[in-house]
C-alpha positions as CSV (number, residue, x, y, z in Angstrom):
1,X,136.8,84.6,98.6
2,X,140.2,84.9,100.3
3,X,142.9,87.5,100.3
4,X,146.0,86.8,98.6
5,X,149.2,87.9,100.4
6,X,152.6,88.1,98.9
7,X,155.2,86.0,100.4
8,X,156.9,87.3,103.3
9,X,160.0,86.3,101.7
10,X,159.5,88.2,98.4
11,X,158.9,91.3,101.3
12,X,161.8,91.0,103.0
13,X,164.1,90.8,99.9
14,X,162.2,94.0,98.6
15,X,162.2,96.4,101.6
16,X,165.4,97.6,101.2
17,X,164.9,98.8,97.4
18,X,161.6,100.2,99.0
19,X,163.4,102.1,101.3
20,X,165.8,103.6,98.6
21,X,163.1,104.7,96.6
22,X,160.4,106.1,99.5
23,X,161.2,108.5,101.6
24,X,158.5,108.1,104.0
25,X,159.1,104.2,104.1
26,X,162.6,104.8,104.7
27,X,161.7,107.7,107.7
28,X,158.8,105.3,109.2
29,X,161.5,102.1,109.2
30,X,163.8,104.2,110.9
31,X,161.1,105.0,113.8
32,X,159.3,101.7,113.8
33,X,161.4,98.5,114.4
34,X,159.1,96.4,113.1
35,X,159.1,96.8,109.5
36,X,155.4,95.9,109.5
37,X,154.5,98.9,111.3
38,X,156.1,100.8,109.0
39,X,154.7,99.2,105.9
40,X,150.8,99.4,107.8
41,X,151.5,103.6,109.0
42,X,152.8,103.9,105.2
43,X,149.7,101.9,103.4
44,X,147.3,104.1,105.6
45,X,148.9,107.1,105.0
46,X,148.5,106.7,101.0
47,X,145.3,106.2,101.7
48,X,144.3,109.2,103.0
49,X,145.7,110.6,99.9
50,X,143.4,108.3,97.4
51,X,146.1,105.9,96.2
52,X,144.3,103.3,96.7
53,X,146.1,100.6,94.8
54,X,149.2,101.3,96.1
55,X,147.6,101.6,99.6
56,X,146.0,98.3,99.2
57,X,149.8,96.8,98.3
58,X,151.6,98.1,101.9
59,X,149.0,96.9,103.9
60,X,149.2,93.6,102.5
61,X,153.1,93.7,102.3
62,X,152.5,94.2,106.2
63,X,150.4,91.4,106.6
64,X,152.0,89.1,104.7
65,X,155.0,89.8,107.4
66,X,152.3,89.7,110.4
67,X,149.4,87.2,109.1
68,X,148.1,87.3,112.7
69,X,147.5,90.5,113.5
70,X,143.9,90.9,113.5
71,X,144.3,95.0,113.6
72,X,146.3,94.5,110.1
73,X,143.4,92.5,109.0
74,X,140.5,94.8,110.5
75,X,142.6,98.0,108.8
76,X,142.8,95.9,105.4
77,X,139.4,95.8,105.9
78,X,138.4,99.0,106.6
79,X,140.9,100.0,103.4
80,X,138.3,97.9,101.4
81,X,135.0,99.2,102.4
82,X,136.2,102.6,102.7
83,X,137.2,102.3,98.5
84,X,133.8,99.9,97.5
85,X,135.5,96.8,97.1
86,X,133.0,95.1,99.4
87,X,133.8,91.4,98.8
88,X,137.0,91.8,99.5
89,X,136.2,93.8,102.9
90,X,134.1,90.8,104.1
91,X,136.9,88.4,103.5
92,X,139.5,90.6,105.1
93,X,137.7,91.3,108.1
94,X,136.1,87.6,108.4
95,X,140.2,86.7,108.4
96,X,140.4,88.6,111.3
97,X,137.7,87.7,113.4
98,X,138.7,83.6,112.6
99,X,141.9,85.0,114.7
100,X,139.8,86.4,117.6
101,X,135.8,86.2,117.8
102,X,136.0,89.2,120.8
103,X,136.4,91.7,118.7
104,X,133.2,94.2,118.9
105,X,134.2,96.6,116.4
106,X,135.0,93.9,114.2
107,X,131.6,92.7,114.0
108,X,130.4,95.7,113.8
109,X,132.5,96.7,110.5
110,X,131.2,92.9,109.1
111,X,127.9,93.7,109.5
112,X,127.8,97.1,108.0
113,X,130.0,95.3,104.7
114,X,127.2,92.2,105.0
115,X,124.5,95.0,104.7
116,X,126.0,96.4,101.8
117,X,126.2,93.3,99.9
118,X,122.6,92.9,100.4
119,X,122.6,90.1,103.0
120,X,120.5,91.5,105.9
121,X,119.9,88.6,107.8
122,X,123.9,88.3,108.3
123,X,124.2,92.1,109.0
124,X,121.7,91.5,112.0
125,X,123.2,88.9,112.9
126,X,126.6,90.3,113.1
127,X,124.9,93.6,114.8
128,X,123.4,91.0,117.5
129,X,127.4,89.6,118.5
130,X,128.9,93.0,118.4
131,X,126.3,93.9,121.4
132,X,126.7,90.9,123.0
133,X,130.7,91.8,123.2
134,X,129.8,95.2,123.9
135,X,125.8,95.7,125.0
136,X,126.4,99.9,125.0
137,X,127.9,100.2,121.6
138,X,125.4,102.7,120.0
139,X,126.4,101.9,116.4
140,X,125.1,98.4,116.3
141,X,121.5,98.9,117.8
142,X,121.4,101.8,115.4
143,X,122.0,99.2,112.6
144,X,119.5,96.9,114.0
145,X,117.2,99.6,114.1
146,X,117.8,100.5,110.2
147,X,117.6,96.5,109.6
148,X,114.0,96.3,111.6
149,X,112.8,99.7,110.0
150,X,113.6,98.1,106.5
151,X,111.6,95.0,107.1
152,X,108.9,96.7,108.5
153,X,109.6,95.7,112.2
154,X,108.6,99.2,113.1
155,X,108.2,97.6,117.1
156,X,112.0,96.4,116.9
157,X,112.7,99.5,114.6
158,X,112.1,101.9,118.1
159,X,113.4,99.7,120.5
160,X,117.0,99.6,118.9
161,X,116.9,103.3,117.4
162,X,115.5,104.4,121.1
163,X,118.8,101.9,122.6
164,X,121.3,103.3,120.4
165,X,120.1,107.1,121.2
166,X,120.8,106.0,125.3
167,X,123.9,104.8,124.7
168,X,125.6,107.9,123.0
169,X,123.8,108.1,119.6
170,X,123.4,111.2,118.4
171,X,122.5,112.1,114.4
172,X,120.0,113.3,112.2
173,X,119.8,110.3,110.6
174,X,118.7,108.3,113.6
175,X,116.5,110.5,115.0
176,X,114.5,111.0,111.1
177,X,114.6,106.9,111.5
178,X,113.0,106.8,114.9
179,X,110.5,109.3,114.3
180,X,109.2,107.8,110.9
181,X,109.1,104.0,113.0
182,X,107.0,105.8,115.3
183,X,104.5,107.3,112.6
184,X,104.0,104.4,110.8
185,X,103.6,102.6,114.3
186,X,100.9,105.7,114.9
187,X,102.4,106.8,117.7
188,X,102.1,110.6,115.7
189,X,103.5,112.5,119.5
190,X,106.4,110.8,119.9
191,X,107.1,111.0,116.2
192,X,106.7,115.0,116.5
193,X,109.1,114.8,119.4
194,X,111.9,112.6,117.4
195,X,111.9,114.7,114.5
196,X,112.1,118.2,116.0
197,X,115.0,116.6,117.4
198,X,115.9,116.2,113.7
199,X,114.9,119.2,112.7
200,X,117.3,120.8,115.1
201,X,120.5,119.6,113.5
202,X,122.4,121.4,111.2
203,X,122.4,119.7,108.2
204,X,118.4,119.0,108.0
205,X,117.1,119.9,104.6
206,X,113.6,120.8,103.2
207,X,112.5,117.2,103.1
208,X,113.1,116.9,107.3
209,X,111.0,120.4,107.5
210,X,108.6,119.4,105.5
211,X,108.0,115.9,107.4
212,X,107.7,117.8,110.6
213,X,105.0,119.9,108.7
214,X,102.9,116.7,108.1
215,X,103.5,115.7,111.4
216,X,102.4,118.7,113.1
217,X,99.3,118.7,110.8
218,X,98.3,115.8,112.1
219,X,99.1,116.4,115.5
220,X,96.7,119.4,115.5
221,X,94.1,118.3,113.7
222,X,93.7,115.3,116.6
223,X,93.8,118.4,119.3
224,X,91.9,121.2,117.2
225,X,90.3,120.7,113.9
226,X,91.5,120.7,110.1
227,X,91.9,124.3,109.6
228,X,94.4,125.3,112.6
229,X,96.1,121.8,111.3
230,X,96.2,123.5,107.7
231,X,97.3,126.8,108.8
232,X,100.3,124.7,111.2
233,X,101.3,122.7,108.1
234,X,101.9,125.8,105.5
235,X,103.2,127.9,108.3
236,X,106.0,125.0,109.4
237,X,106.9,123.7,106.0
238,X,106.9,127.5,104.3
239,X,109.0,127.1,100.8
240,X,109.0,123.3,101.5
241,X,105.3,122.9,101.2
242,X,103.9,120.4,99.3
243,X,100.4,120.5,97.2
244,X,98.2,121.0,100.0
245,X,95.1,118.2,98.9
246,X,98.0,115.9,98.7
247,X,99.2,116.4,101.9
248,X,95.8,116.2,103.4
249,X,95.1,113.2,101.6
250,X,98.1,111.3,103.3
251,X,96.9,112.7,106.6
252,X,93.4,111.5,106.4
253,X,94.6,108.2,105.2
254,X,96.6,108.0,108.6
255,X,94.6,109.0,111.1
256,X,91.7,106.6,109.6
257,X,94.3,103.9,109.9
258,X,95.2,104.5,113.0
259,X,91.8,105.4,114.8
260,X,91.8,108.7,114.6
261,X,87.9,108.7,113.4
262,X,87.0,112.2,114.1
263,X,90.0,113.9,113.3
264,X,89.9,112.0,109.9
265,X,86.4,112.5,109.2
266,X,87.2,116.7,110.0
267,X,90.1,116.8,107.8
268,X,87.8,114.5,104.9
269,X,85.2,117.1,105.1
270,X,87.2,119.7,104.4
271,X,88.5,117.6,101.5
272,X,85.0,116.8,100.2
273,X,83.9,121.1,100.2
274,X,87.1,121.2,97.7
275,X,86.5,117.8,95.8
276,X,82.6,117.8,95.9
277,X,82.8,114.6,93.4
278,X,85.6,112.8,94.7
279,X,84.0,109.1,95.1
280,X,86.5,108.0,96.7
281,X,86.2,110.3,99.9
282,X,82.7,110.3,100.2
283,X,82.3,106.6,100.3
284,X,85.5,106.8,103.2
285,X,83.3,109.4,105.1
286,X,80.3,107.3,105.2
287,X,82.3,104.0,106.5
288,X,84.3,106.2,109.1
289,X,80.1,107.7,110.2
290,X,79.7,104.3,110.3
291,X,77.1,104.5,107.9
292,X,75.0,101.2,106.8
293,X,76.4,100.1,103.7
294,X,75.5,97.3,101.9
295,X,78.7,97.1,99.3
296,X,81.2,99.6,98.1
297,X,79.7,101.4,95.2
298,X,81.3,101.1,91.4
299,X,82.3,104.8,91.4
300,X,84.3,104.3,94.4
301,X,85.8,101.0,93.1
302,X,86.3,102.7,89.9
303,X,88.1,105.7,91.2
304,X,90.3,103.5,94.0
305,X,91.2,101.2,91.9
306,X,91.7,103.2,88.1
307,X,93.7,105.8,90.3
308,X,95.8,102.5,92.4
309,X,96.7,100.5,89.6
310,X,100.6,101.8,88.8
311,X,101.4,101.5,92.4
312,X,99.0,98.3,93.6
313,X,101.5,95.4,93.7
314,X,104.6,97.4,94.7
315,X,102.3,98.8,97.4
316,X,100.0,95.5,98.1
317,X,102.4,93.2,97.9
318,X,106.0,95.0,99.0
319,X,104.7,97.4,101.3
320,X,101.9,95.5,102.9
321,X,102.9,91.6,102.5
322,X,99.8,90.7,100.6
323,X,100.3,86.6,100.1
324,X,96.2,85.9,100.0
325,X,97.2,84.7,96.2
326,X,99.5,82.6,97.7
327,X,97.8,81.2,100.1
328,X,94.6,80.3,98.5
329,X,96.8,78.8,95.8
330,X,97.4,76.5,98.7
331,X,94.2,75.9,99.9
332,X,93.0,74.6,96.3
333,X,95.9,73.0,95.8
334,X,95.5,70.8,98.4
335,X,92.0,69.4,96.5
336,X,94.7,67.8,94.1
337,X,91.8,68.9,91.1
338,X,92.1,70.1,87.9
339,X,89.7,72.9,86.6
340,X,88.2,73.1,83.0
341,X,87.0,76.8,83.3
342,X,87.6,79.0,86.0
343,X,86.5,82.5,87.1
344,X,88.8,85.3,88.6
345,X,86.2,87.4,90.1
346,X,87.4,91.2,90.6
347,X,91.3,89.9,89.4
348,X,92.6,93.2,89.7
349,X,96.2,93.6,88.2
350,X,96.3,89.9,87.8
351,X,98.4,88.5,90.8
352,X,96.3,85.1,91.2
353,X,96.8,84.6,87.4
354,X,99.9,82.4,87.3
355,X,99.1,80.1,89.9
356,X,95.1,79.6,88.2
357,X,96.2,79.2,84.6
358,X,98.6,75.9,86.0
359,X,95.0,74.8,87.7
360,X,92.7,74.7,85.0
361,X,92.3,75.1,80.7
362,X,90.7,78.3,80.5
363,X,90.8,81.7,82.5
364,X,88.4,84.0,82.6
365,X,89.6,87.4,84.2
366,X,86.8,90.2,85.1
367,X,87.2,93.3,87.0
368,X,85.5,97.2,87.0
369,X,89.0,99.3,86.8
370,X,90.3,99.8,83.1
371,X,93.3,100.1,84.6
372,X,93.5,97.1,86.4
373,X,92.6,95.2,83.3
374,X,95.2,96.7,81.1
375,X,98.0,95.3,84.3
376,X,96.3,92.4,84.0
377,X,95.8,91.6,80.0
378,X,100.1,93.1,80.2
379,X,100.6,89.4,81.7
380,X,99.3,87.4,78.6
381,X,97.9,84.7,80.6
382,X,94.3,85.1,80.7
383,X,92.5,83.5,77.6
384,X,89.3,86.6,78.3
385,X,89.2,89.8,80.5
386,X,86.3,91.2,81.0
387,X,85.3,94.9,81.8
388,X,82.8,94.4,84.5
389,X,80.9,94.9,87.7
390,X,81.3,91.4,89.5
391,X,77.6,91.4,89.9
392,X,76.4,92.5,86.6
393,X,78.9,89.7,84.7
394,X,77.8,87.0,87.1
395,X,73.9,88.1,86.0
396,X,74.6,87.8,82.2
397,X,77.0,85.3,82.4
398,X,76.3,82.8,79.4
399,X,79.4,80.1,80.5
400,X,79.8,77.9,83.7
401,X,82.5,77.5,85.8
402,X,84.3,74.6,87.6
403,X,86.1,77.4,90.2
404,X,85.7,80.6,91.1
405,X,88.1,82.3,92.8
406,X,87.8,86.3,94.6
407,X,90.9,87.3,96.0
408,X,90.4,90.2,98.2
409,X,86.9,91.4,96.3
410,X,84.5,89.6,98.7
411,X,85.5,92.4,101.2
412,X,84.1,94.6,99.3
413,X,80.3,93.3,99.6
414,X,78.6,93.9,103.1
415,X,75.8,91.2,102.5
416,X,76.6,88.7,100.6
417,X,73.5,86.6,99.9
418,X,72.7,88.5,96.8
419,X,76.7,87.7,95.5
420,X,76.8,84.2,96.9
421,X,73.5,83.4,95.1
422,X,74.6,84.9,91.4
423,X,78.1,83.0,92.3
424,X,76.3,79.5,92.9
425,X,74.3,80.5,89.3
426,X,77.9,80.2,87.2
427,X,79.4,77.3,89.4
428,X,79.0,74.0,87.9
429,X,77.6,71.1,90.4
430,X,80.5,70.2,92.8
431,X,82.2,73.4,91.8
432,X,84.6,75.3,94.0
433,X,84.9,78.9,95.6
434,X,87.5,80.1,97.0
435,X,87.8,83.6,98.6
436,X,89.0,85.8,102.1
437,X,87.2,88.2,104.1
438,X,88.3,90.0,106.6
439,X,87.6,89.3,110.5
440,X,84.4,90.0,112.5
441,X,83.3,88.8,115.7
442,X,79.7,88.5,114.5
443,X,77.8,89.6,111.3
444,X,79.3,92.2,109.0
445,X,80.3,95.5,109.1
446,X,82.2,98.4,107.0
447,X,85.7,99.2,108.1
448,X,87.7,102.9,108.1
449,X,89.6,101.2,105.5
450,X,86.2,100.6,102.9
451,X,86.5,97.3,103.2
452,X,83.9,95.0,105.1
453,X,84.5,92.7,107.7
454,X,82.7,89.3,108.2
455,X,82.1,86.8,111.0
456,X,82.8,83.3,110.0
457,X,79.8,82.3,110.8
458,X,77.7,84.6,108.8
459,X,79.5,83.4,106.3
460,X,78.6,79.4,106.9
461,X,75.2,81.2,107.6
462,X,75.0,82.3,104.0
463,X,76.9,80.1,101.8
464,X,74.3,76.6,103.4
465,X,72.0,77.7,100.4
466,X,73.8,76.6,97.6
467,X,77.1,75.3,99.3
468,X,79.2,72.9,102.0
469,X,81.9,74.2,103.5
470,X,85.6,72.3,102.5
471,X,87.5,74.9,104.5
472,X,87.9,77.6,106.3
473,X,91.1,78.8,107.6
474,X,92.3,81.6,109.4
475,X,95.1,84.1,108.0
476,X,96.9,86.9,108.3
477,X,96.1,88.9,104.7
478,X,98.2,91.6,105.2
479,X,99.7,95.0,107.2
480,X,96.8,96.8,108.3
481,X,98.5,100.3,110.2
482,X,101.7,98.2,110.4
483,X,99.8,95.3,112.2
484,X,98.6,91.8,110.8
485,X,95.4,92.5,109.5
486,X,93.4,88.8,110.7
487,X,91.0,87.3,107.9
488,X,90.0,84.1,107.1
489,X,90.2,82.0,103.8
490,X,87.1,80.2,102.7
491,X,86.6,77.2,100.2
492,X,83.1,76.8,99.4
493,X,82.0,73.7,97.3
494,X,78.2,74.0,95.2
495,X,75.9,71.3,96.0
């Protein structure tokens, strides 16, 4: 859009009844001799008193008389952002900076106005030339750092948030930024360090306390042990403290995440004394001991996935930039075939459902979480789901399929002869599987995470029974501890 100024003709002819009528426009002509100036002090005066409309008028009046004054424009624009009328601040302050590109400030007002219209990618951009004008100007790497933190560039997130703090910046708000980059980056010190800094300003609330809480939880269970890290917790977040199993639970997940074996198996033992039948935690403890495990069990599944299902694709998907749908959508897309029957083996909440039904007539959805299912069957695309253990279906399985597909449930197997060999069972002759695991440098093994890990090759090494191998292709799956988490997608074709 563009901003429509009145003619400066129509100003001239009207200043003088302006005048008559205001006071303060009549004092300001007087001291200005520009009437511009006047019109600009008297539009930014109003607006420190909330009349905004009329504001809005008296700086355009001055423009209109000055169309090349780029600190008109950039005050027009400020007037604009300052009152919510975004749009028009972008066009204001992009009228400006087509008068003079070396404006710093300028840039950095566009890019805050880009952000707030939702365009990110031209906020960074914007943030980017205002520190190339200016490379110690503390606002803009703190905006990059926001811009990074939001897309889940926690790397970039504490290099600009750490910049912007060395070149003068100096607020809660940056310092709660830079400390919660540098947890989910598991850097759990530094993090501890950031946010007392945090903590320290005047205006932190209960939800800054209690965040140092969980960090100093965490950061004592590493040194000491799970009960001094309890104790720390409810003695730094006092009236702020959360449920306490909760807060462990977010704590355990994090230091398993982030390597932190025995502090995570200390602080899930004292979990497991107070949940004795949690299936969920005792399956974690015995893949953190490293324990040899052959598949995840159904009462873990059961309880992971029933007690995941609200939150799985916001979490899987937006959190974690989950594409394995996607991608093996790609994968059998390339075969150029169309499937009369197919299989989606452990289909969770339904995310490869879409792209499957377009593939094939009918589709067959089966998975061990109620919950799941009920996500799933919501979608109205499957023609039968099926409440299930993958293994147990596959044995009584009365109908053949031309394609199976098991996005991320292969991962949760160890061996997989006994699965590959109930898979083959279903698949018609010169049927297609198509699946992921998770990386390994030889065999297979259990990860903190639950999830197993296999070797490409002993998966070749298992699937020569009953199959050939059409592909295999090497991905990223997803965030793993903020990292890409390496896997590999396999398409599997039954002799």
């Amino acid at each position: 859009m563009q901003i429509e100024l009145p003619e400066a003709s129509a100003i001239s002819a009207a200043l003088t009844t302006w005048r008559a009528a205001n006071s303060l426009l009549d004092r300001l002509c007087v001291r200005y001799a520009q009437p511009q100036d006047a019109l600009r002090h008297l539009g930014l005066t109003l607006l420190t008193q909330g009349q905004v409309d009329p504001a809005l008028g008296f700086l355009k009046a001055a423009l209109a008389l000055a169309p090349q004054d780029t600190v008109l424009w950039n005050e027009l624009a400020g007037a604009f952002y300052r009152t919510g009328q975004q749009a028009e601040a972008c066009a204001a302050q992009r009228a400006s900076l087509a008068l003079d590109t070396a404006q710093p400030q300028a840039w950095l007002l566009l890019a805050a106005i880009e952000s707030n219209l939702g365009d990110d990618t031209a906020a960074e951009s914007h943030y980017l030339t205002a520190l190339a004008l200016d490379p110690h100007l503390a606002e803009a790497a703190f905006g990059l750092g926001v811009i990074a933190f939001q897309r889940r560039r926690f790397t970039d997130a504490v290099k600009w948030l750490r910049q912007s703090i060395a070149d003068g910046g100096h607020n809660m708000g940056l310092y709660v930024c830079l400390a919660q980059a540098l947890f989910l980056l598991g850097d759990f010190a530094q993090a501890l360090i950031a946010l007392q800094t945090a903590a320290s300003f005047p205006a932190c609330d209960g939800i800054v306390i209690e965040k140092l809480a969980q960090l100093r939880l965490i950061e004592t269970c590493i040194r000491e042990g799970a009960e001094p890290a309890l104790a720390v917790y409810r003695e730094v977040a006092g009236p702020h403290a959360r449920d306490i199993d909760k807060v462990a639970t977010i704590a355990f997940q994090f230091l398993s995440g982030f390597g932190y074996g025995e502090a995570a198996i200390k602080l899930g033992q004292w979990r497991l004394a107070r949940n004795p039948d949690d299936a969920t935690l005792r399956y974690l403890l015995a893949a953190l001991r490293s324990e040899p495990l052959a598949r995840a069990p159904d009462d873990y599944l059961v309880a992971h996935f029933d007690g995941f299902a609200d939150t799985f694709e916001s979490k899987l998907v937006g959190s974690l930039a989950y594409r394995v749908p996607e991608k093996l959508h790609a994968l059998l897309a390339k075969t150029g075939r169309h499937f009369g029957a197919i299989l989606d083996l452990g289909c969770g909440t339904g995310l490869c459902a879409p792209f499957l039904k377009q593939m094939g007539d009918r589709l067959t959805g089966v998975d061990l979480s109620r919950r799941m299912l009920e996500k799933a069957g919501a979608r109205a695309i499957y023609d039968d789901l099926v409440e299930a253990e993958a293994g147990d279906f596959l044995d009584h399985a009365k109908a053949r399929f031309d394609l199976v597909v098991a996005s991320d449930s292969i991962i949760y197997f160890g061996d997989l002869t006994a699965i590959f060999e109930k898979i083959a069972r279903v698949l018609e002759p010169g049927g297609l599987f198509a699946f992921n695991t998770e990386a390994a440098e030889a065999g297979f093994h259990v990860r903190p995470s639950g999830r197993f890990a296999h070797a490409a090759s002993y998966v070749e090494t298992v699937a020569a029974r009953d199959f050939t191998v059409v592909e295999m292709q090497t991905a990223v799956l997803r965030l793993e501890a903020a990292q890409p988490l390496d896997g590999v997608l396999v398409l599997l074709q039954r002799r």
